[in-house]
N, CA and C of each residue as an Amber inpcrd file, in Angstrom:
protein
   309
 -34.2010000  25.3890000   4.5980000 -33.9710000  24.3400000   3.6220000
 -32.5850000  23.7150000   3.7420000 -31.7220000  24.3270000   4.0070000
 -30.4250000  23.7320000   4.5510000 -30.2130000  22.8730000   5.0210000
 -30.7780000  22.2910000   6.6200000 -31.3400000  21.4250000   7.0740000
 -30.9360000  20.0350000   6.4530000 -32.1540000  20.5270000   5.5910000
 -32.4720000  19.2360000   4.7450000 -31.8970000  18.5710000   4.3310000
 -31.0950000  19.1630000   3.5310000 -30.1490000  18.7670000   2.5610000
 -28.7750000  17.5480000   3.4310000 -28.5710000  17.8150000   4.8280000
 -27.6460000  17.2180000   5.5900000 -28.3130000  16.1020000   5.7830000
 -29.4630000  16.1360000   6.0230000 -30.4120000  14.3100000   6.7720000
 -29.7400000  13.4130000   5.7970000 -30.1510000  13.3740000   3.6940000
 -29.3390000  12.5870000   3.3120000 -28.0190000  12.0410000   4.1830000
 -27.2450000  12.8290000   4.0410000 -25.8770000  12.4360000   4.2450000
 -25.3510000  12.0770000   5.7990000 -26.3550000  12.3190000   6.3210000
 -25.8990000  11.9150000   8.4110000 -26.7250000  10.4880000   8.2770000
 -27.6400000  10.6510000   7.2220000 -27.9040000   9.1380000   7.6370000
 -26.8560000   7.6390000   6.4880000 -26.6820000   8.5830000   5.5570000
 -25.4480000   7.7760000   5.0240000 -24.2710000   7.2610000   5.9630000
 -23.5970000   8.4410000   6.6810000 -22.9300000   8.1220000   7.5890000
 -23.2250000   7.3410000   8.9310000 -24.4710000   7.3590000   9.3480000
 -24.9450000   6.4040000  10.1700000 -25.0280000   4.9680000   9.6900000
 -24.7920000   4.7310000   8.5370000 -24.8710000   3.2320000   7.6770000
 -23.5660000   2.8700000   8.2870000 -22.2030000   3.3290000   8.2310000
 -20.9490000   3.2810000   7.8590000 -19.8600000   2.2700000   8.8900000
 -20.7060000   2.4850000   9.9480000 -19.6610000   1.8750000  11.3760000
 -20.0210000   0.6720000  11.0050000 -21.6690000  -0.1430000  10.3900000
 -21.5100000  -1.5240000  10.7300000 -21.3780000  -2.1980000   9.6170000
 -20.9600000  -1.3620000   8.5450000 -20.2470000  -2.0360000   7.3570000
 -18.7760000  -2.0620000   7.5120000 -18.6300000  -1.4940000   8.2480000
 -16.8500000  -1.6490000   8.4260000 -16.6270000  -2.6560000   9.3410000
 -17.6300000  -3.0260000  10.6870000 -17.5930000  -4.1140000  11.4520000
 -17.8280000  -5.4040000  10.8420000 -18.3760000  -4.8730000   9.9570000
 -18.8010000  -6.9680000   9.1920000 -17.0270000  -7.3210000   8.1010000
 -16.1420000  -6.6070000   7.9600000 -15.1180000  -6.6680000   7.2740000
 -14.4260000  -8.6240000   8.0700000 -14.3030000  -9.2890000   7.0410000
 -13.7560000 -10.5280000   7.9570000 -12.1400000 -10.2760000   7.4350000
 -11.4870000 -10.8690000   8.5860000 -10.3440000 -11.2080000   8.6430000
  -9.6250000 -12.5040000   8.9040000  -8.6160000 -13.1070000   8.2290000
  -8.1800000 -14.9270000   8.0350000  -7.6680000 -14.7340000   9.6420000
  -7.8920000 -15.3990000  10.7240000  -6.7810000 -15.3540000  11.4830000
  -5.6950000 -16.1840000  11.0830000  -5.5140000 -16.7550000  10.3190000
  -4.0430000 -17.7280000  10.1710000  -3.2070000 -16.4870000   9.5880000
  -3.2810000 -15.4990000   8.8170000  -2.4520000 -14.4190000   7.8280000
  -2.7030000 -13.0510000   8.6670000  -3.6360000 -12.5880000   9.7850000
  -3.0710000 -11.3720000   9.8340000  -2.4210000 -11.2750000  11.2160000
  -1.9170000  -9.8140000  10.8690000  -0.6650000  -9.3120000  12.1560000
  -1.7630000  -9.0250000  13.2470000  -0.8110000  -8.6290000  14.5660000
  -1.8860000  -8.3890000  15.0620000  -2.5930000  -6.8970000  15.5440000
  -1.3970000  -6.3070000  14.4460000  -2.7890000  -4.4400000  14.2720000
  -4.1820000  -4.7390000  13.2720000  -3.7180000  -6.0450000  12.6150000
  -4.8660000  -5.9030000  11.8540000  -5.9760000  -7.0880000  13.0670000
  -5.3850000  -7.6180000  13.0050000  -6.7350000  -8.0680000  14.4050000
  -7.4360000  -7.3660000  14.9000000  -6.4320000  -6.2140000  15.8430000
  -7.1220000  -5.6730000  16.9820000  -8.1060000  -4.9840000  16.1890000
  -8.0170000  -4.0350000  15.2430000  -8.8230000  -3.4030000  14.5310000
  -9.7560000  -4.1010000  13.7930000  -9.8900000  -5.3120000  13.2540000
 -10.7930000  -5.8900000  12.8310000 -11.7540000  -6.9410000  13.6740000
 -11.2390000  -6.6820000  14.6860000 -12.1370000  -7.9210000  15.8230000
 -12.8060000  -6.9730000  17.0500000 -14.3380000  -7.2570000  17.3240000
 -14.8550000  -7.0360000  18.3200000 -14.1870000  -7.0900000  19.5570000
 -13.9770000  -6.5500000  20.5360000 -13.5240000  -7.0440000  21.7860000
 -12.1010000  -7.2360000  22.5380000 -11.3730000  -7.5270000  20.9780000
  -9.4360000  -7.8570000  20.8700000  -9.1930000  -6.6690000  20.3170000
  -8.2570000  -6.2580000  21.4870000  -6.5290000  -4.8010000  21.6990000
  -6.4420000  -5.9040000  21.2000000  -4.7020000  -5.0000000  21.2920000
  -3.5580000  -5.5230000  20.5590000  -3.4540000  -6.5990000  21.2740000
  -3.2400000  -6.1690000  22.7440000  -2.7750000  -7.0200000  23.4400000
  -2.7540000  -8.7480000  23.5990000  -3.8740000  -8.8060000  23.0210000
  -5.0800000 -10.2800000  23.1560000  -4.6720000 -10.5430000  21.5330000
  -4.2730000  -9.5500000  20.5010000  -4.4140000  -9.7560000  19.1330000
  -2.7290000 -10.3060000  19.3770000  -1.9370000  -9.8520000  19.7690000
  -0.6810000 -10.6160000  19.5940000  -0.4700000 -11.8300000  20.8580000
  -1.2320000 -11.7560000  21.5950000  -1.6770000 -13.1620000  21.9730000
  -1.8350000 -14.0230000  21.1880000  -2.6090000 -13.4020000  20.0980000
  -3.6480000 -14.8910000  19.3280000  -2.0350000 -15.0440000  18.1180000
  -1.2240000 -13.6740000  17.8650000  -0.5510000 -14.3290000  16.6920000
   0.6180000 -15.5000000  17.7420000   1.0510000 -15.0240000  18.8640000
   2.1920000 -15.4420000  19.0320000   1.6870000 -16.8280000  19.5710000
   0.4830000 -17.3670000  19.5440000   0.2310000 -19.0280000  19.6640000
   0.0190000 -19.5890000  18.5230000  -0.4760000 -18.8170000  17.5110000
  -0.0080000 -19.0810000  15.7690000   1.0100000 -19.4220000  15.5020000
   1.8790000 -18.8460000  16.1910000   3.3980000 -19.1100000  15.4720000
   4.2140000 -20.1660000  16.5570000   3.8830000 -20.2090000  17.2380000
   4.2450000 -21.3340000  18.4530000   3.5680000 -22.8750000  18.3850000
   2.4020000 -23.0630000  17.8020000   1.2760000 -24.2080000  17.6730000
   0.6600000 -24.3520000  16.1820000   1.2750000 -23.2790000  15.0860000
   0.3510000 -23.7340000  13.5980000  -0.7160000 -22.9580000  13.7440000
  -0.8520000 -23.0930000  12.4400000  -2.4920000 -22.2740000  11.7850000
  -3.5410000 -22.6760000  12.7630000  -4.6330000 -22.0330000  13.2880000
  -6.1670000 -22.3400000  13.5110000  -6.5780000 -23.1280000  12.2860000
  -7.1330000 -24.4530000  12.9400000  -8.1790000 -25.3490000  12.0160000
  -9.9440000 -24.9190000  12.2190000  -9.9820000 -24.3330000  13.3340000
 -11.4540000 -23.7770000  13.7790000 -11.2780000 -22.8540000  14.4390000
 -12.5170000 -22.0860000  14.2550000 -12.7200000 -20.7580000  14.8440000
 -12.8600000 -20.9050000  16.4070000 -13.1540000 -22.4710000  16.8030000
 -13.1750000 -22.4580000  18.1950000 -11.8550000 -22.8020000  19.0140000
 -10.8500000 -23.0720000  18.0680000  -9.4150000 -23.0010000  18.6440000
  -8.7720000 -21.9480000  18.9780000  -9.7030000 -20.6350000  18.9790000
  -9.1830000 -19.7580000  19.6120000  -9.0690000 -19.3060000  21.1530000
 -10.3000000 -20.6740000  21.3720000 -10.5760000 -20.2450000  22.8020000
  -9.3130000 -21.0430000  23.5210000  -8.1380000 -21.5430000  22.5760000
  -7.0470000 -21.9760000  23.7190000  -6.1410000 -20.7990000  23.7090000
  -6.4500000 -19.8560000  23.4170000  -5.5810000 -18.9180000  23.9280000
  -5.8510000 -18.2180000  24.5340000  -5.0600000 -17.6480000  25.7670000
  -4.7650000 -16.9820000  26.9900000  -5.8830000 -15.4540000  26.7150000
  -6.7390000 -15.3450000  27.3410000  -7.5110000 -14.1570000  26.9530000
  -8.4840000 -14.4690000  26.2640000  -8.6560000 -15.0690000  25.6470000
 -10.2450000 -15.3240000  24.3710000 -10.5220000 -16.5760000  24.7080000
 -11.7990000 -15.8760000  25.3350000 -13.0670000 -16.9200000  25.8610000
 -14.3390000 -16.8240000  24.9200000 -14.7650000 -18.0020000  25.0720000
 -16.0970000 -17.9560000  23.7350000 -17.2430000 -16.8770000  23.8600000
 -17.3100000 -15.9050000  24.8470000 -17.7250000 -14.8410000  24.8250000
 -17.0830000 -13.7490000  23.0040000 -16.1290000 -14.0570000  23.0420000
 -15.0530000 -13.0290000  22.2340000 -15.0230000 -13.7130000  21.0750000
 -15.1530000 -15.0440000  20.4860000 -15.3000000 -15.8200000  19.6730000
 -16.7420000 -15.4070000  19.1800000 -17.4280000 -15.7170000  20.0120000
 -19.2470000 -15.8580000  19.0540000 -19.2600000 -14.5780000  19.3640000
 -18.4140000 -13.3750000  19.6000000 -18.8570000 -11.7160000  19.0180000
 -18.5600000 -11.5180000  17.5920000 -17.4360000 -12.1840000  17.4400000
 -16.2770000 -12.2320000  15.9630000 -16.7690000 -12.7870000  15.0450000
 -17.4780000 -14.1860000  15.1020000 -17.6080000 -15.3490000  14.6550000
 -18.1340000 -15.0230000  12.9170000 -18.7040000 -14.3240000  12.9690000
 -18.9520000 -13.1420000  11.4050000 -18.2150000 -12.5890000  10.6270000
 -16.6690000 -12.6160000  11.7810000 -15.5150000 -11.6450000  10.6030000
 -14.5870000 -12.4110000  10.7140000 -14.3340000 -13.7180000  11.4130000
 -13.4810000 -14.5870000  11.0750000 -13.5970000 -15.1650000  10.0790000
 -12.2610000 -15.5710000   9.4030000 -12.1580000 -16.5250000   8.2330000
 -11.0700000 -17.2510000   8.4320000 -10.8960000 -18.5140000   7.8600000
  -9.8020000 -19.1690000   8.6210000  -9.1590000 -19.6010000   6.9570000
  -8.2040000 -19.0460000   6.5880000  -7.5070000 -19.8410000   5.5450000
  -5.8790000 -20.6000000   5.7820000  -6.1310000 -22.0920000   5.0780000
  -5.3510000 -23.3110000   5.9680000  -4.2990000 -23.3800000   4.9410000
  -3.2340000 -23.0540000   4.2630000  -2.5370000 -23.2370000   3.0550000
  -2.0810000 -24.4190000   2.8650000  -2.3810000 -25.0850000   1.3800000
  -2.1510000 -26.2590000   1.0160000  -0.7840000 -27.0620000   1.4770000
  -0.4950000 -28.3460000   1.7900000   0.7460000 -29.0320000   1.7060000
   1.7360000 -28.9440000   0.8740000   0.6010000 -29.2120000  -0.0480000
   0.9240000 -28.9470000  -1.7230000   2.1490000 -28.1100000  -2.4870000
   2.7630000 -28.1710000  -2.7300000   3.8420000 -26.7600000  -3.5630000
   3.1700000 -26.1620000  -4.5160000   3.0760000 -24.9440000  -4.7270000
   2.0510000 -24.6250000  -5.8130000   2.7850000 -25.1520000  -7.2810000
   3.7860000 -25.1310000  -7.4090000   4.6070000 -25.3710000  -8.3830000
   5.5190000 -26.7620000  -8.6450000   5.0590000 -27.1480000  -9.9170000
   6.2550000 -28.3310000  -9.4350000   5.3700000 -29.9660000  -8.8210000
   3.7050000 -29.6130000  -8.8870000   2.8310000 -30.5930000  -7.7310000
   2.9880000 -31.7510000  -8.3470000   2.7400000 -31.7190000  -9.5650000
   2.7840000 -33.0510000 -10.5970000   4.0830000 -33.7040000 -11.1260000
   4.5330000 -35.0860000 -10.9390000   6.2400000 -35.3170000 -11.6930000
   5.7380000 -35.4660000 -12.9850000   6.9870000 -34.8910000 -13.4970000
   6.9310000 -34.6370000 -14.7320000   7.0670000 -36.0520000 -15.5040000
   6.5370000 -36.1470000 -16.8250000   6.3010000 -36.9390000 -17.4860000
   7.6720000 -37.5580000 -18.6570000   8.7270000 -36.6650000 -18.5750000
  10.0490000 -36.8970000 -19.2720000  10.8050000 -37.7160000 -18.1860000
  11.4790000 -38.9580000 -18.8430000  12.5090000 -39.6040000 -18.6610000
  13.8880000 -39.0450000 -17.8600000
């Protein structure tokens, strides 16, 4: 009867790897340990690739602007394409957006 009692829980744990793979990540905001670990296919190596053309060229406007960087070919893109998220931060000042209405 012992047995038994483990099937529950090995098959719980068999759920576990591809809920952690569907986790998306912004590429415009993360470093690149959190890349490598959150992207199919991208080490570090390719993950600080992708930040250090971030910071050289601006935010990603599309998920397919990744394929201008050195290493990520649309093979590596449409593996990801599920856990990318691309957030673009406003022009805007958060504070301060509207002039004020006093003289």
């Amino acid at each position: 009867m012992q047995p038994l009692r483990s099937i529950p829980l090995a098959l719980l744990l068999s759920l576990l790897p591809p809920l952690v793979a569907h986790a998306q990540v912004d590429i415009n905001h993360a470093d690149a340990k959190m890349l490598a670990e959150s992207l199919t296919g991208i080490g570090l190596v390719k993950a600080e690739a992708i930040v250090a053309y971030r910071d050289s060229h601006g935010p990603f406007l599309h998920i397919e602007d990744l394929a201008a960087v050195n290493g990520i070919g649309e093979h590596a893109i449409e593996a990801n394409r599920e856990a990318i998220i691309i957030v673009v931060e406003s022009p805007l000042p958060r504070r301060g957006r509207y002039p004020s209405k006093d003289p």
